[in-house]
Each structure stands twice: as structure tokens, then as C-alpha cells.
C-alpha positions in Angstrom: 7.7 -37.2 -6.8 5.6 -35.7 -9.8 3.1 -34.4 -7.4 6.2 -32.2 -5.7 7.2 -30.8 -9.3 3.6 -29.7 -10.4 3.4 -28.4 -6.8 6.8 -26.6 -7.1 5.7 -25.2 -10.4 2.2 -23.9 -9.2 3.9 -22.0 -5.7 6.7 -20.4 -8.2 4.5 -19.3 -10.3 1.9 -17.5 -7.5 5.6 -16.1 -5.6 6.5 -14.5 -9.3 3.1 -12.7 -9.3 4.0 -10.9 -6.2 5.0 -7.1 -7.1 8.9 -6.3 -6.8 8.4 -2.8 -7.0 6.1 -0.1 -6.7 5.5 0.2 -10.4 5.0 -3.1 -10.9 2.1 -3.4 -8.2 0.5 0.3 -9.9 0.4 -2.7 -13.3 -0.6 -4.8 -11.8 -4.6 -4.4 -12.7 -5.8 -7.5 -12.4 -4.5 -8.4 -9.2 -5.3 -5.3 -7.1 -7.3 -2.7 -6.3 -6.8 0.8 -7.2 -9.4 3.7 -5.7 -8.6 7.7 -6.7 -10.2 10.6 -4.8 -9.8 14.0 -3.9 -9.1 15.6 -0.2 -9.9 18.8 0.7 -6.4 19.2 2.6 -2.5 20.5 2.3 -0.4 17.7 0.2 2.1 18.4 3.0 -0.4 17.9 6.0 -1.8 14.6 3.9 2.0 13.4 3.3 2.7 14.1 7.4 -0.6 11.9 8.7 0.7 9.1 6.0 4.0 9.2 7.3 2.6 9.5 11.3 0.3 6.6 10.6 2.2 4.3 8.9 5.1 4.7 11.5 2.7 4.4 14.5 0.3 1.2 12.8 2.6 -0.7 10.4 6.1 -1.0 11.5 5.7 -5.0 12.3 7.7 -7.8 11.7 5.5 -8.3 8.6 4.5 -5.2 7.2 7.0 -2.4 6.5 6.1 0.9 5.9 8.6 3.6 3.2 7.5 6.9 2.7 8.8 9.0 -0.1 8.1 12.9 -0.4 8.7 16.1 -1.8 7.0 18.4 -2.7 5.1 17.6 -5.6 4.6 14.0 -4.8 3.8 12.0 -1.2 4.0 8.1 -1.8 3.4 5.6 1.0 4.6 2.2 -0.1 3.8 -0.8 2.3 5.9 -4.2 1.7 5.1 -7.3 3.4 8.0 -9.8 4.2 7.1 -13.5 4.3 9.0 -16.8 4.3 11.8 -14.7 3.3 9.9 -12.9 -0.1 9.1 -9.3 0.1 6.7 -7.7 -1.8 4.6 -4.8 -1.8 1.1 -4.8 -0.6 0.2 -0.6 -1.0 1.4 1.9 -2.7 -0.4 5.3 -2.3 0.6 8.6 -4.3 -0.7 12.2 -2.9 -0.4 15.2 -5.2 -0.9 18.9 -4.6 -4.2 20.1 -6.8 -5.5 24.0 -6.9 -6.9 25.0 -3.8 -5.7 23.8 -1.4 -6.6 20.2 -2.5 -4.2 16.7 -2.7 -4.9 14.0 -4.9 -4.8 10.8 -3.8 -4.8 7.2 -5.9 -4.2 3.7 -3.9 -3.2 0.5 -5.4 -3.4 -2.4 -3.2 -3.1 -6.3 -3.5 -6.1 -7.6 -3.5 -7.0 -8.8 0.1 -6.2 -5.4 1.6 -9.3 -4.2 2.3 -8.7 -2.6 5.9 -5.5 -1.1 4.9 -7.1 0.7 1.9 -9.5 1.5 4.4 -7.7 3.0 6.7 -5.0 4.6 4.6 -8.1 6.5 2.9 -9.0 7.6 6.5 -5.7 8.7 7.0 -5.5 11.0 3.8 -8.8 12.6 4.7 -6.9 13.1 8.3 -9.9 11.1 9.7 -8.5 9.0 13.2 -9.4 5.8 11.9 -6.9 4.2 14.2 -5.1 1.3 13.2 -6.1 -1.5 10.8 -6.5 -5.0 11.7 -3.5 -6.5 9.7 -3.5 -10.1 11.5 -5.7 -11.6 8.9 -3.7 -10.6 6.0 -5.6 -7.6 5.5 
């Protein structure tokens, strides 16, 4: 019986680690990943791959993709539902920059490595196809 309470302790405290909100996985430093770079395309054409990707590669059971744009900001945020917590996984913000450039900063959970990946891809409007979300990542 005192195993289960240390055991119930430890599993609460990993499930209240999981990011809520957008903001809170952009804080969340230690636990993720965050990556900024520069395309040399339209904000609007970078927002419309994001949006065409995440529609066609992560609408699962699992992974849900939200996009929110106008048009000074594109973010693509990516929740996961499991054992009935959801969380989010990605958030990605696009910007508009002179020149006909678009800002770009990712913040994943750590874990995400193909996603990043392939979200990168997208934002570059590279066809990197669809990543390989099976294992987690």
C-alpha cells in the first residue's frame, strides 16, 4: 500500500509537468526544445503549408493539430491526448520580417524530434512528407 502512494505521488507529479497551454510549453525551458530560424518565403504562404501539413499528417486519434493566424502572427500548436490528459507537444510561431522573409521559432517537448523536423521542412515549404509519430516522436 505505501508503494501505490509514492507511486501515485511520482505519476502526478510527471502528468503536472505536462504543458496546459501554449505559453506554458514556450516556459517551459527545461523540458523542451526550442530552434529559431529565418525563411526566405511569404508569412502567408509559410502559415498555408503549416495549416496544409498539419491537416494532412497530424489529425490522429493522438495528436491534434490548431492553427491560429492573422496576419502578423501564424502559430501551429500540436496537443497530444493520452489516457484522457491533453497537453501540447509543438507550438510553432511564423512572423512576417522585411523582404519578403517569415520568422520562425519552435518549442517542442522534448522527444519530438521528427516533428520539429518536419515542421521545419514545412516552413521552408520543403515536401518532407509526414513524420513518423508512432514512437512518440
Amino acid at each position: 500500500m505505501r508503494w501505490a502512494v509514492v507511486l501515485l505521488v511520482l505519476l502526478s507529479g510527471c502528468a503536472a509537468q505536462r504543458p496546459q497551454t501554449a505559453d506554458a510549453l514556450r516556459q517551459s525551458i527545461g523540458t523542451s526544445t526550442t530552434l529559431s530560424f529565418e525563411v526566405r518565403r511569404r508569412h502567408r504562404d509559410v502559415a498555408a503549408n503549416l495549416q496544409r501539413y498539419a491537416e494532412k499528417c497530424l489529425d490522429r486519434k493522438s495528436y491534434k493539430p490548431t492553427m491560429v493566424v492573422s496576419s502578423r502572427k501564424a502559430e501551429l500548436h500540436v496537443h497530444r491526448e493520452e489516457a484522457g490528459d491533453t497537453y501540447y507537444v509543438l507550438v510553432a510561431d511564423a512572423w512576417p520580417v522585411p523582404r519578403g522573409r517569415t520568422s520562425v521559432q519552435l518549442f517542442a517537448h522534448n522527444g519530438y524530434d521528427s516533428l520539429v523536423a518536419a515542421v521545419k521542412a514545412w516552413a521552408s515549404g520543403k515536401d518532407a512528407g509526414c513524420p513518423d509519430m508512432g514512437k512518440g516522436s
